[in-house]
ZAVO-706557 format. One record per residue (C-alpha): y, x, z. Coordinates in steps of 0.001 Angstrom, whole numbers, padded with zeros to 6 digits, always signed. Layout:
YXZ ...
This chain:
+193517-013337+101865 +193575-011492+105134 +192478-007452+105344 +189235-008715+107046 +188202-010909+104225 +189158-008198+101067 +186204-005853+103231 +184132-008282+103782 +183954-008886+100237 +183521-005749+098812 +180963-004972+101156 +179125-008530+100268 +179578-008117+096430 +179245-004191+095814 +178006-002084+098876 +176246-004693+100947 +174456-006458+098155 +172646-002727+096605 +172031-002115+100584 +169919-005252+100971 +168660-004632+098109 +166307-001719+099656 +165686-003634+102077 +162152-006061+102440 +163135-009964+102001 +160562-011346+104343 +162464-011804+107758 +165121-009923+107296 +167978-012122+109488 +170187-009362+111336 +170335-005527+111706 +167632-005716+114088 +165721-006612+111157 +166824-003656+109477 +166425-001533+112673 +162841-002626+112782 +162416-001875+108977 +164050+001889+109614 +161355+002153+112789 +158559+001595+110476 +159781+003859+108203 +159752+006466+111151 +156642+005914+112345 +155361+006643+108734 +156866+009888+108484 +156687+011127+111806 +153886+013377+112056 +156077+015232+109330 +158984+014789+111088 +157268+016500+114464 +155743+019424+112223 +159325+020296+110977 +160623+019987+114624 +158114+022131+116140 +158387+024541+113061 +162218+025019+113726 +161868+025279+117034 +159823+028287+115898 +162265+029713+113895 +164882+029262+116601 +162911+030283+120014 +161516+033725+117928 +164982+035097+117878 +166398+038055+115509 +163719+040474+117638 +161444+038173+118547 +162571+037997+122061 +163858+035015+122236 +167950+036529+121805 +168932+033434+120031 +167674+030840+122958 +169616+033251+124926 +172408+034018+123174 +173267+029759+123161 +172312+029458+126663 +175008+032089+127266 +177682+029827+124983 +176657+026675+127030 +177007+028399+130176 +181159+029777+129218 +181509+025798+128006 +180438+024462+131343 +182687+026084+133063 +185368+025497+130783 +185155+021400+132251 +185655+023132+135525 +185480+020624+138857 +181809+020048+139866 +180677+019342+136328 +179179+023212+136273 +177225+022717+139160 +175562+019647+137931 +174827+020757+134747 +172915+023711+135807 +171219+021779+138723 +169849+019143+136028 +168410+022329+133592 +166979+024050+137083 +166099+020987+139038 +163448+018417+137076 +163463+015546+139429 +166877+013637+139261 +166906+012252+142252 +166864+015414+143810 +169590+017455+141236 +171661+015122+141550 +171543+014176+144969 +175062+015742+146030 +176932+013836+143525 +175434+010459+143403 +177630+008418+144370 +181026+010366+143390 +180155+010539+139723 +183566+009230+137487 +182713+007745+134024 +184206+010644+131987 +181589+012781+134534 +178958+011148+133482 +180363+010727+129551 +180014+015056+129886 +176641+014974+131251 +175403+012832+128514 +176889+014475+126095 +175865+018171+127229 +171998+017394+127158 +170097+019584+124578 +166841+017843+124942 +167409+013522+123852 +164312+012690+126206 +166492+014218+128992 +169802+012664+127919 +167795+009078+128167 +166285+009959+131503 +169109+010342+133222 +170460+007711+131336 +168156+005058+132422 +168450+006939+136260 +172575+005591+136374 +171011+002116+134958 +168721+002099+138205 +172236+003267+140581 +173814-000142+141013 +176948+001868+142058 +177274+002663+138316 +178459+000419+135712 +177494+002182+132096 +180552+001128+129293 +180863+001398+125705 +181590+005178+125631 +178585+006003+126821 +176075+003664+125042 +177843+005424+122260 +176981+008993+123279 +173019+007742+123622 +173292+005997+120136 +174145+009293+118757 +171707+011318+120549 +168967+009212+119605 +169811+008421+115747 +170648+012181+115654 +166826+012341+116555 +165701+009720+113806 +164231+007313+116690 +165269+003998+115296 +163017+002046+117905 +164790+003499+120491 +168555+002640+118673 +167543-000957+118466 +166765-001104+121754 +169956+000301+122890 +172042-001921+120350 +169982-004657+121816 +170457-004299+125762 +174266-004218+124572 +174510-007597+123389 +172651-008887+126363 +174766-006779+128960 +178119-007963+127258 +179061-004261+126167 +181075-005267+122912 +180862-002653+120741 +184171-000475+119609 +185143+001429+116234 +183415+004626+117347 +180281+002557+118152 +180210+001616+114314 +181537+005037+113553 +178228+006792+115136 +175942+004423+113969 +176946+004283+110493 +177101+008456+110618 +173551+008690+112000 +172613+006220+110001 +173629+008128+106685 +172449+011663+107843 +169125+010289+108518 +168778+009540+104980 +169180+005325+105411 +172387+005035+103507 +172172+001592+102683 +171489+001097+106142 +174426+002741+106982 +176600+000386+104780 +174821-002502+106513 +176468-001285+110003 +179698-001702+108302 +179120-005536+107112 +178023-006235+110717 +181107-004621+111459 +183477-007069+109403 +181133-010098+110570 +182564-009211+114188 +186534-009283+112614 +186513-005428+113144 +188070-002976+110966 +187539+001088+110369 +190181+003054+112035 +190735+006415+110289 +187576+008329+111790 +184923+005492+110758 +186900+004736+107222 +186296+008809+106736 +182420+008505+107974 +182046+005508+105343 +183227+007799+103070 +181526+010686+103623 +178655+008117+103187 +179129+007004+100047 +179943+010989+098733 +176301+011300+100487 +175005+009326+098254 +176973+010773+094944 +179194+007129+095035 +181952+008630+094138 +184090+006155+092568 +183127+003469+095576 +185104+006101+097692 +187850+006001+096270 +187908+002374+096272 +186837+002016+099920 +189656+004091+100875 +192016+002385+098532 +190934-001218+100052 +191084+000266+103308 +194997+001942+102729 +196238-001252+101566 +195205-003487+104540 +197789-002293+106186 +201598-003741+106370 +202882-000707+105231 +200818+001628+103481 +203248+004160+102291 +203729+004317+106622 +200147+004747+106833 +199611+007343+104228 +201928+009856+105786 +200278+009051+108830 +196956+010705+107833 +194953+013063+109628 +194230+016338+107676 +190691+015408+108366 +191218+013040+105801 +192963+014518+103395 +190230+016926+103084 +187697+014330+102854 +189713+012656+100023 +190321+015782+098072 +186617+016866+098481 +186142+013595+096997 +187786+013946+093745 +186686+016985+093429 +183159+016340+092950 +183829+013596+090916 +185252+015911+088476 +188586+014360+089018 +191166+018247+089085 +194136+016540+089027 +193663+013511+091188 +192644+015824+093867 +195672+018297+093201 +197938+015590+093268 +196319+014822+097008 +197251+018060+097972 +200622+018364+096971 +201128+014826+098852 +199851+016233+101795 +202370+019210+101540 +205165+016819+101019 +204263+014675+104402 +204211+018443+106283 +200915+018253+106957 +199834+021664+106777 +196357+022817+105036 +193748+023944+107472 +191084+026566+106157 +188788+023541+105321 +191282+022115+102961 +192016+025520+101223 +188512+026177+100706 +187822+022567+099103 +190764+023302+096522 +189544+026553+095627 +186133+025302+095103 +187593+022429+093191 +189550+024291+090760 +186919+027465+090463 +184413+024682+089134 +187359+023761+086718 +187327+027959+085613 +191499+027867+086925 +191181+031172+088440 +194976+031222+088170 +194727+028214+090291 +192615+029403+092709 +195066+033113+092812 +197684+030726+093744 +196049+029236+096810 +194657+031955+098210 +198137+033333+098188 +199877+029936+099466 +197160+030882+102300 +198415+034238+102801 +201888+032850+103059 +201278+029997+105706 +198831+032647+107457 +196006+030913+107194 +193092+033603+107029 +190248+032668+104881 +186906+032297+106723 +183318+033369+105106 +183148+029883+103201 +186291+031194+101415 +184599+034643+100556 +181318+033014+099519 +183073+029978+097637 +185218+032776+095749 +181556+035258+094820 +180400+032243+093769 +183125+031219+091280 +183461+034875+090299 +179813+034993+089356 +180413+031765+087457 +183042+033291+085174 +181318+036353+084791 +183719+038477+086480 +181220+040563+088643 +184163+042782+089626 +185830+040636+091030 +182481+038723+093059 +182256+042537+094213 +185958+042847+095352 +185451+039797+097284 +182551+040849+099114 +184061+043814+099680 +187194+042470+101378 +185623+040008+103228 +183566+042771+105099 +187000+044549+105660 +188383+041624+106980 +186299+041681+110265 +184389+039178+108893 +180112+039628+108688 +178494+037856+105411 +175972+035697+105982 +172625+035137+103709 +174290+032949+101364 +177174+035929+100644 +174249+038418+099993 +171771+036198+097817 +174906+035181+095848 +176141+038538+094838 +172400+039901+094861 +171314+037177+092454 +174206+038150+090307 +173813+041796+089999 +170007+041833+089259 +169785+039152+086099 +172456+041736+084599 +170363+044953+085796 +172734+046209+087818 +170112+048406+089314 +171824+050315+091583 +174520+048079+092677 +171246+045806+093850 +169608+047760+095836 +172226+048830+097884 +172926+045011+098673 +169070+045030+099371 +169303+047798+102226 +172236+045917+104329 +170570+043205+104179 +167502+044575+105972 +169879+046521+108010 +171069+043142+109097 +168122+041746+109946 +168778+038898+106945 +166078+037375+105238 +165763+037719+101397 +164754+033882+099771 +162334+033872+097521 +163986+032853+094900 +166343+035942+094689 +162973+038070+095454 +161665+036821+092539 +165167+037573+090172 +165034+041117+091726 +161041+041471+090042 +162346+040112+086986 +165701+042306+086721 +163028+045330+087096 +160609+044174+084027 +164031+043682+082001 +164688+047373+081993 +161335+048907+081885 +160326+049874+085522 +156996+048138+085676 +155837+050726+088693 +158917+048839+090438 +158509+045458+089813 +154918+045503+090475 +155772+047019+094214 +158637+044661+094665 +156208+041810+093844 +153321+042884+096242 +155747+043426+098710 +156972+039462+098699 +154052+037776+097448 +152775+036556+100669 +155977+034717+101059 +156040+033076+097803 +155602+029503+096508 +153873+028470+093556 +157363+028254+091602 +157837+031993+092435 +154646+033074+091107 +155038+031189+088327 +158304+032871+087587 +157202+036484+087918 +154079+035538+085702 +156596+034337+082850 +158844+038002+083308 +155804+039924+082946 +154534+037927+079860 +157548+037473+078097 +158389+040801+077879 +154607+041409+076622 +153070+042990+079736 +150500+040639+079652 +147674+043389+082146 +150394+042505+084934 +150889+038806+084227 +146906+038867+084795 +146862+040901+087625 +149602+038248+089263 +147715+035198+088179 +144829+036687+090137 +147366+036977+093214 +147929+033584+092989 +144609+032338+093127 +143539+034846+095631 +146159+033273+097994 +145644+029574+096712 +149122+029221+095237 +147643+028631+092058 +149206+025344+090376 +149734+023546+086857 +152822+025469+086425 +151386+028633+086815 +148393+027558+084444 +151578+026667+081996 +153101+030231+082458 +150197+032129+082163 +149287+029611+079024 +152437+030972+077479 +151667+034794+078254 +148566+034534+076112 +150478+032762+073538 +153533+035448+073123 +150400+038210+073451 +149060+036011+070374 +145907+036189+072092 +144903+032170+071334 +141015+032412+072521 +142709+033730+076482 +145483+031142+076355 +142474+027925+075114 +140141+029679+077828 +143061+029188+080416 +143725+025543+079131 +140308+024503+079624 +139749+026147+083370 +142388+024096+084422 +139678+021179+085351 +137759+024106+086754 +140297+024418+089442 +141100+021530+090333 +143916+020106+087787 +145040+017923+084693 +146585+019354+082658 +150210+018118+082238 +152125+017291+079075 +153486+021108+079296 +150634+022209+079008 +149786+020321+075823 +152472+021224+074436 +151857+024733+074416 +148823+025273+073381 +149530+022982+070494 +152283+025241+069499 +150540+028469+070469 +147320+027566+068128 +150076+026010+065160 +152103+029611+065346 +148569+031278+064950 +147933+028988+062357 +145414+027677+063456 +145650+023841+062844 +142100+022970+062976 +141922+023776+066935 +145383+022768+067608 +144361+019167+066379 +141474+019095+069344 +144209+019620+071751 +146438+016890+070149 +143604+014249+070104 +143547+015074+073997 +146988+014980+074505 +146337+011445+073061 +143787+010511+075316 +145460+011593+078141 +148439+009348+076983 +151125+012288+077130 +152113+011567+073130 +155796+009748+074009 +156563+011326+070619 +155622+012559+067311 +156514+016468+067611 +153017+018118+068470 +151411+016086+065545 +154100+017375+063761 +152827+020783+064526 +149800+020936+063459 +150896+018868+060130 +153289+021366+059603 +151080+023814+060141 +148143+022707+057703 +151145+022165+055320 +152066+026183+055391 +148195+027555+054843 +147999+025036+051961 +145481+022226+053418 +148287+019317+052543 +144966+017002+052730 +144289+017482+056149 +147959+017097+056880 +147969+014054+055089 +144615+012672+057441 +146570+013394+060401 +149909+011612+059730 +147727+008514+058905 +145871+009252+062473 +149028+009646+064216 +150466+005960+062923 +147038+004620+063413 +147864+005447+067370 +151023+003673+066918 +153201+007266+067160 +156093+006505+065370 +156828+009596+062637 +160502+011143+062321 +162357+012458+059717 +160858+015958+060564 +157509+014730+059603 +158162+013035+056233 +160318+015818+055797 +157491+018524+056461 +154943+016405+054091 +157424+016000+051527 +158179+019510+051186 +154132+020268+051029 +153511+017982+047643 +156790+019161+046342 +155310+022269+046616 +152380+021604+045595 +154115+019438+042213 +152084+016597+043547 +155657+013969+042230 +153660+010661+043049 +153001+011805+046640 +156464+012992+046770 +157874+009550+045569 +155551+007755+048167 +156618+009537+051107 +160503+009337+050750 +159657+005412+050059 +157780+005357+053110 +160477+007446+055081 +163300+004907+053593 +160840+001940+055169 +161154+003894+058624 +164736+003674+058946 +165621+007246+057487 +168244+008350+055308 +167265+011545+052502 +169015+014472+054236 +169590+017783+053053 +166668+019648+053328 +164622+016702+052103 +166924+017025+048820 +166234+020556+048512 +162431+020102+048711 +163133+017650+046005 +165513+019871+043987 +162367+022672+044399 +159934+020032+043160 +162110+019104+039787 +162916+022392+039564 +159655+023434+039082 +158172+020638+036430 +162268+020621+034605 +163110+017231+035589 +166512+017746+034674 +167811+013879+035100 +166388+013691+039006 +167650+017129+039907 +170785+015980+038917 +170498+013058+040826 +169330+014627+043810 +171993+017846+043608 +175086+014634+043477 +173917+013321+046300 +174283+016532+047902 +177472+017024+046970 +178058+014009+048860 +177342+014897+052310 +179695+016395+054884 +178095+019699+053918 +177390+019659+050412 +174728+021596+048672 +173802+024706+049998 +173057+028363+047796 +169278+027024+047478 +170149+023746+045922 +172617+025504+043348 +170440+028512+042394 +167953+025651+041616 +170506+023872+039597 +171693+027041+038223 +167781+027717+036656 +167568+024125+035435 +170677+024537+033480 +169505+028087+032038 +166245+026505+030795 +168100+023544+028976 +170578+025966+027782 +173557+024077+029485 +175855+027261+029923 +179055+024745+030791 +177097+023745+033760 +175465+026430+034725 +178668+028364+035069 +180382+025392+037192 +178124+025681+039818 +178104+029585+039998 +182266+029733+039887 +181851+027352+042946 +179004+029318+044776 +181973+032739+043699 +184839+030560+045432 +182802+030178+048365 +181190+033396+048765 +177896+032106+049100 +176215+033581+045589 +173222+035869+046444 +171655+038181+044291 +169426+035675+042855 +172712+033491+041295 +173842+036489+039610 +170386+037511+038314 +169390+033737+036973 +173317+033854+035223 +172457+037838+033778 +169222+035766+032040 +171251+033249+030547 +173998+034844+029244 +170992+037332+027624 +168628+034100+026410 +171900+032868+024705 +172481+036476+023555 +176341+036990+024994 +175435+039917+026091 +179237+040860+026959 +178987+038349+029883 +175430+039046+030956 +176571+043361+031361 +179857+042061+033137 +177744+039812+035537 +175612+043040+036264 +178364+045294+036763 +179677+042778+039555 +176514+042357+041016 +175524+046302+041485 +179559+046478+042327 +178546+044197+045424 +174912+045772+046206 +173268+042646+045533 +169671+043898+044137 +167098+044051+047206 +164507+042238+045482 +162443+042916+042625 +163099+040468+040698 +166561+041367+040434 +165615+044377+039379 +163626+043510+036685 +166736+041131+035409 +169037+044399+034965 +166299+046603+034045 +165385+043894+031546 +168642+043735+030429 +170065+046918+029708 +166299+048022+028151 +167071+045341+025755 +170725+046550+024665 +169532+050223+024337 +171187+050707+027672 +168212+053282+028819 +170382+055504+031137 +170969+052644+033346 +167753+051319+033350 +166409+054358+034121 +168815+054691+037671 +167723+051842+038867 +163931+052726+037961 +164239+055412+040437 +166528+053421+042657 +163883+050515+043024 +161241+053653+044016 +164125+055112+046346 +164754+052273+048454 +161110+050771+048388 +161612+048250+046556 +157747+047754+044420 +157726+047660+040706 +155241+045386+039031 +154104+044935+035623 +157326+042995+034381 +159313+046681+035571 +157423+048368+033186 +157308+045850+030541 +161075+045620+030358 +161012+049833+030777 +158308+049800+027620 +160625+048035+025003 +163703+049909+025904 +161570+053300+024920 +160460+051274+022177 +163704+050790+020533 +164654+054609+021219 +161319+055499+018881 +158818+055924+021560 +155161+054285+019608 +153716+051030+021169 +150268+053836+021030 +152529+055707+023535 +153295+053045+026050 +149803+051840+025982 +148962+054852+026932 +151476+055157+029797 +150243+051963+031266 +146750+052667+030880 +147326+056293+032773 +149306+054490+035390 +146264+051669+036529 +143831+054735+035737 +146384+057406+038817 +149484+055775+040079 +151260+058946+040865 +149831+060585+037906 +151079+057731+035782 +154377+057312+037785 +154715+060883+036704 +154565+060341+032840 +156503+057173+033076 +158906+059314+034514 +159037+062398+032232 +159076+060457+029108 +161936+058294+030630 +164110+061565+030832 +162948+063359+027560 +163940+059934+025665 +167214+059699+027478 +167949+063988+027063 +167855+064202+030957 +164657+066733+030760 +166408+069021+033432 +166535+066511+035796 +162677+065310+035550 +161343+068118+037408 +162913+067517+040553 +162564+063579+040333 +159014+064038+039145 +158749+066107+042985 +161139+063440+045384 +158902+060780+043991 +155489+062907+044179 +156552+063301+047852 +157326+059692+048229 +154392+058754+047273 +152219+061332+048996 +153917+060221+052199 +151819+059455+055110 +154199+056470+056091 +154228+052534+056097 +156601+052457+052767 +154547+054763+050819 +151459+053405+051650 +152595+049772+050900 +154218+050684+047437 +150937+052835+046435 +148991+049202+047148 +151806+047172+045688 +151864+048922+042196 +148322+048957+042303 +147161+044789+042995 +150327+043387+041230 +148878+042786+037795 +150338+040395+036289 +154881+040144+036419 +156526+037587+039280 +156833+034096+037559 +160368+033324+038910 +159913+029838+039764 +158446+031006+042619 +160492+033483+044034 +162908+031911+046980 +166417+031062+045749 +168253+032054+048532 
């Protein structure tokens, strides 16, 4: 199979075939099909297209001061590249921009003109209606005869310029004038083709191409590829290029034969497809055929490898470039901030900055909005706002994008004054997205009077939008002020918008956070309506939330609403509803719902176990506890300290000490037994009276400061009240009181017996407990002093008696919350529902 025919079928089975795929069927014969197709498209677009034109022309004509310095500044560099053609070539290039009528500007040369003349003055038109005028003007000369060269330079002008009508035309009178087209013909209209956006279009030139029995020389291959890496086609590329490399007779010849132009285009190539040592490899080739790197390729090798985080890489280039002396440009500079700021090593984005200005060389906007955008979302203050003032010393525009970061780095660190300055300094400028994102600084850090006052802003100068509806929703929300954040929600019709499945989806979880269920559900039925429910998670929400404020029968209407609607529940769900009758002891429920969960395609996970464990834990279903805890022990995992403590109390209950102490030697091993393993193993060593064991366990466990909770409190107070211990139990009395910790009728209990077996009358503790509901810190008091005179520690009662008078009196969160503790807990904790861990 000849070279011709290997194209021409990867362009008919890959390239060509997606192309004419975009491409209407109906008439479609030729490219001048698909030139017509592409004018259509212009004409569609080209009121926006003219906006754009005149709007840059704006930009460009206003200058630096407004003066017009830029048009003048270029006409200057036009001028000094005139004169660089030297022979008459000057002279008619400023006669055309002085002289309007051809005829008459280019009356001294008209006959005289040489093709590579007229090839210049084509080429050096700034305006494309010009460069066809006088185009069309050596058409009318009969002394001129136009050739391919330049029917090329017009094809580029005028796809440059998006005027497709106008290319077909061209590409047209060719075929009828005989002007055969050449490689760079194909090369330009494939290139145009591709930066105008018509990429399969441009793919389409090439099959036309191959029809003719053409193939790419080295400048069009590289445009092909530079059209597929347009269009992120990587991997067709490479395989273009390696198609195109082997048509040759000797392609090892060929390959040391490449331009560097091409070698950078490969290497850029591989690069952003990810592929470090493919493009490496490239390089070192193109060391080893002595082609030596230009700036361009150093610059796509330290991008390459920066994006790959081989700094030491990227050290070695920029030396190799110091050794060949080739000086880095501003690309290099802003391609090294950039990886700098990637790896987090501001220093050296800093350095780099730094020594580009002392190389001669000025950074541009992107060098400043890099580095700028990296010092303020780490609040380097100072560092950005020096930035700040060379840049308006400059003359260079801030974006505002890195406006924006700069409002947000001051509302990180507290200078509201600032930000709110910096803000109405910019906001004119801003789009939607930016006032959306300075909303969201101010109202996740709470300052919720400023988000406001910006949300007004942004209706005031009609950039309001369903984004910054969203943001603002979500500044109500952290402010937990729910009726602002529903107010907001509902104005959204009010201003003209729908309200998007963002927005949905946060005042769902807004209202559920609040708990609030009942209103969230109005908001999830509307989310319905509005057919935004692709999943199950904001009616798992509001399930969830019924489920925590107890109403598991509303929870239990709206799963059946949900798969009425044909939402399809996930484990989280039957996992959330589970938990809820498990709490509630509700075992037929329970039972019905993993069934029903099993039916959906869901395995019993973890935390589904545990909610079971919880459940048999708390009616002593010993046999399915078990169960449950092996089949925990067979995941990846295995049980967690919940599961075990749980396992640990069932055990104690049914007296299975064996057991019990398995599971607590494993929690040891693994150093994952809390304070409530040790204190469910001191009650069963003390219900089965080895008192020995249950002593050593509370040694270990006030060894290891494991009592925060009062429950574990009670359990060694309990304990060592019980075996006469009263010393002890009187420490961590006063220890509890000390760190906070509240006592409740089961302290005193325990307390009451231990004075009881050291002679104090049951008359006497009555009495304590009735002076204690009577006057806590009256009956703290004679707790207190009757605790030391029994234990002989009278000497010490006096100045406890006063540190816990003072605690008590104080005017301070704690004391206030253990005065109203000791006083509504009247009845002792039922352990079964204390957490396990």
């Amino acid at each position: 199979m000849s070279s011709c025919c290997c194209f021409s079928g990867l362009v008919s089975s890959r390239t060509l075939g997606s192309a004419l795929a975009a491409v209407p069927r109906d008439g479609v014969q030729s490219l001048d099909d698909i030139l017509l197709v592409m004018a259509r498209k212009e004409n569609r677009v080209s009121g926006r297209m003219r906006m754009s034109t005149r709007v840059d022309a704006a930009v460009v004509n206003k200058g630096s001061d407004g003066a017009g310095n830029c048009r003048s500044v270029d006409g200057a560099r036009r001028q000094a590249k005139w004169i660089s053609y030297g022979g008459c070539i000057p002279s008619i290039l400023r006669a055309l921009e002085a002289v309007r009528d051809l005829d008459e500007a280019l009356k001294p040369w008209e006959e005289s003109l040489s093709d590579k003349e007229r090839s210049i003055i084509l080429h050096e038109q700034f305006d494309w209606e010009r460069a066809l005028e006088i185009f069309e003007w050596f058409k009318r000369k009969k002394c001129y005869k136009l050739n391919v060269i330049h029917y090329n330079i017009m094809l580029r002008i005028l796809g440059r310029e998006r005027k497709w009508d106008l290319v077909k035309s061209l590409w047209c009178e060719m075929q009828a004038d005989g002007t055969a087209p050449s490689n760079p013909t194909y090369g330009t209209l494939i290139d145009v083709f591709s930066k105008g956006g018509m990429e399969k279009g441009a793919l389409l030139w090439l099959a036309d191409m191959y029809k003719r029995g053409m193939e790419p020389d080295e400048v069009t291959m590289g445009i092909v590829m530079q059209t597929h890496k347009k269009a992120g086609q990587f991997r067709e590329a490479q395989q273009f290029f390696k198609i195109w490399s082997s048509s040759t007779s000797d392609s090892s010849s060929m390959q040391g034969n490449l331009s560097s132009h091409t070698y950078n285009a490969l290497i850029d190539i591989h690069g952003k497809a990810g592929q470090l040592k493919e493009a490496s490899d490239l390089f070192a080739e193109m060391l080893k055929q002595g082609i030596v790197p230009n700036t361009v390729t150093f610059n796509t090798m330290i991008h390459i490898c920066g994006n790959h985080g081989q700094l030491e890489e990227v050290a070695a280039l920029l030396g190799k470039m110091e050794e060949i002396r080739c000086f880095p440009d501003s690309r290099t500079y802003n391609i090294l901030i950039s990886i700098y700021v990637k790896s987090d090593d501001i220093d050296a984005a800093a350095g780099s900055f730094s020594k580009m200005k002392a190389s001669g060389l000025l950074p541009d906007a992107v060098s400043y909005r890099t580095l700028l955008y990296a010092f303020s979302i780490r609040q380097m203050i100072k560092e950005a706002e020096t930035l700040v003032m060379e840049m308006e010393d400059q003359g260079i525009e801030m974006d505002e994008y890195t406006q924006t970061a700069l409002t947000r780095m001051y509302v990180d660190v507290g200078m509201l004054e600032k930000s709110w300055l910096w803000f109405l300094r910019f906001q004119h400028e801003m789009s939607s997205e930016c006032y959306a994102a300075t909303i969201d600084a101010f109202g996740v850090h709470g300052h919720l009077s400023l988000a406001e006052k910006a949300f007004g802003c942004s209706v005031v100068k009609q950039k309001l939008s369903v984004l910054v509806l969203n943001v603002m929703i979500k500044a109500y929300g952290i402010a937990k002020n729910t009726a602002k954040a529903c107010e907001t929600f509902d104005s959204m019709e009010k201003y003209g918008f729908s309200p998007d499945k963002c927005a949905y989806n946060s005042i769902v979880q807004i209202l559920c956070s609040a708990e609030l269920p009942h209103r969230a559900k109005f908001y999830v039925r509307k989310m319905q309506e509005a057919g935004f429910m692709s999943d199950c998670v904001p009616y798992c929400s509001v399930i969830s939330s019924f489920a925590r404020i107890g109403k598991v029968g509303m929870a239990e209407e709206l799963f059946r609403e949900m798969t009425e609607f044909r939402v399809q529940p996930d484990i989280v769900v039957f996992g959330t509803l589970i938990n809820a009758f498990a709490e509630a002891g509700n075992i037929r429920k329970v039972n019905e719902y993993v069934d029903s969960m099993k039916g959906a395609g869901f395995a019993v996970n973890s935390i589904i176990c545990n909610s079971l464990i919880r459940l048999y834990t708390n009616i002593g279903d010993l046999h399915e506890a078990q169960e449950t805890y092996k089949l925990l022990q067979s995941f990846e995992k295995g049980p967690d300290v919940f599961a075990s403590n749980c396992m640990i109390d069932l055990y104690s209950e049914n007296s299975m000490v064996r057991e019990a102490e398995g599971i607590f030697d494993s929690l040891q091993k693994t150093g994952e037994a809390n304070e409530f393993s040790f204190s469910m193993m001191v009650n069963m060593y003390k219900k089965a009276g080895e008192f020995g064991k249950a002593l050593a366990i509370a040694q270990e466990m006030r060894g290891k400061a494991l009592l925060s909770d009062a429950l574990s409190y009670n359990t060694l107070i309990g304990l060592y009240a019980s075996d006469g211990r009263m010393k002890e139990a009187a420490q961590l009395f006063i220890e509890m009181l000390h760190l906070g910790v509240l006592p409740n009728d089961s302290t005193f209990a325990s307390l009451g017996i231990g004075l009881v077996k050291r002679g104090v009358s049951k008359g006497a503790i009555k009495h304590l407990e009735l002076a204690r509901k009577k006057d806590v810190q009256t009956g703290l008091q004679a707790w207190k002093e009757t605790i030391y005179s029994v234990i002989g520690l009278s000497g010490d009662a006096t100045d406890l008696g006063t540190r816990v008078g003072d605690f008590l009196k104080m005017d301070s969160a704690a004391g206030s919350v253990l005065l109203g503790g000791i006083q509504t807990l009247s009845k002792p904790v039922n352990p079964k529902q204390c957490s396990y861990g």
